[in-house]
N, C-alpha and C positions, 0 to 999 in steps of 0.2 A: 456914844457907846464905845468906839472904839479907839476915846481920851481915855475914858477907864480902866477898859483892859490896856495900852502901853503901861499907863502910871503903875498900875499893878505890876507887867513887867517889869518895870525899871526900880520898882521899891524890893520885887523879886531878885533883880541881877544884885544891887545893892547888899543886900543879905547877906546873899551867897560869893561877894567878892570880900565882904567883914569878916565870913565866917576862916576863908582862906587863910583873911590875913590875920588872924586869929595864932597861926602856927610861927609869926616872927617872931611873938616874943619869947619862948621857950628856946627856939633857935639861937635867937641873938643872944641867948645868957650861953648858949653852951659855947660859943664863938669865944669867948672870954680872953682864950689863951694866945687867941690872934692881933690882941692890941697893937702889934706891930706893924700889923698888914692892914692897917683900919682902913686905906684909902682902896686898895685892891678887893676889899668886901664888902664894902658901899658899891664901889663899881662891876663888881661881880654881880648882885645882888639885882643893881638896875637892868645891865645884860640880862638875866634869870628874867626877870620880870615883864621884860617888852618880849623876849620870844615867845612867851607861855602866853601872854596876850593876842601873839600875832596868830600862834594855832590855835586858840580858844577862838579866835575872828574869821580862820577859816572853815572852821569845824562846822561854826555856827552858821557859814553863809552856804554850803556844802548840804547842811542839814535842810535851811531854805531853799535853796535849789528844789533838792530830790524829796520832798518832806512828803508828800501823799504814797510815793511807791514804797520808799527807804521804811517804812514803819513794818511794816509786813514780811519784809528780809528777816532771815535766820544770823546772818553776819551783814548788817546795813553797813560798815567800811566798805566791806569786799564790792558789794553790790554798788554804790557810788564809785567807786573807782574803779571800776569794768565799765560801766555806764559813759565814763566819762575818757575813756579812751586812753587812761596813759598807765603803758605797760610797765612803764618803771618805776612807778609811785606803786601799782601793785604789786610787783613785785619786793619792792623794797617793805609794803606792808605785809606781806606772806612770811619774808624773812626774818621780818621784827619778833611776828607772833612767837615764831617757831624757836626764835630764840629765848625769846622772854620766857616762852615754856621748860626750855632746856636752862635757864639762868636760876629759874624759879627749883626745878628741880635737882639741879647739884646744890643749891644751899642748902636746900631741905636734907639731902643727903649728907653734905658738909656739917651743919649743924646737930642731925643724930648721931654721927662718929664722935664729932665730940664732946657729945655728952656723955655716950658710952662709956667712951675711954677717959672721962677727968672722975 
């Protein structure tokens, strides 16, 4: 029984790392004008790709951890990292948000002016 569900899993994660990698190739044609830097965007590209794996690996072990209480949470981050005692990853998460809200909101603002005005 639970051969089946892993293999499911794993033809699941599978999918959903295809569908990721899905967006290289549109990428890599708009990169075009960087044939100079071929060796610094290969290795850009590898760096990009182990650290978004390394937080996808914590996310997910984080999620197993707290996985019975973290579902029922209003903001399940917040609640694992209270839970888990370190104030300075929450707070570094508090300040992410708040920025991301304010980042999100001068574009928006940025990009109605100028529309307006072209």
């Amino acid at each position: 029984m639970w051969c089946s569900s892993l293999f499911s899993a794993l033809v699941d994660d599978f999918r959903y790392t295809m569908y990721n990698l899905l967006v290289l190739i549109p990428a890599s044609q708009s990169v075009d004008r960087y044939k100079d830097y071929k060796d610094l965007v290969i290795t850009t590209f590898l760096i990009a790709t182990v650290l978004v794996y390394c937080v996808a690996m914590v996310i997910l072990l984080c999620s197993m951890g707290f996985y019975p209480e973290m579902v029922h949470q209003p903001v399940p981050w917040y609640f694992v990292l209270k839970k888990m005692g370190i104030a300075w990853a929450l707070g570094l998460y508090v300040f992410r948000i708040f920025y991301t809200l304010m980042e999100t909101a001068l574009g928006m603002i940025y990009g109605l002016v100028r529309r307006i005005t072209a």
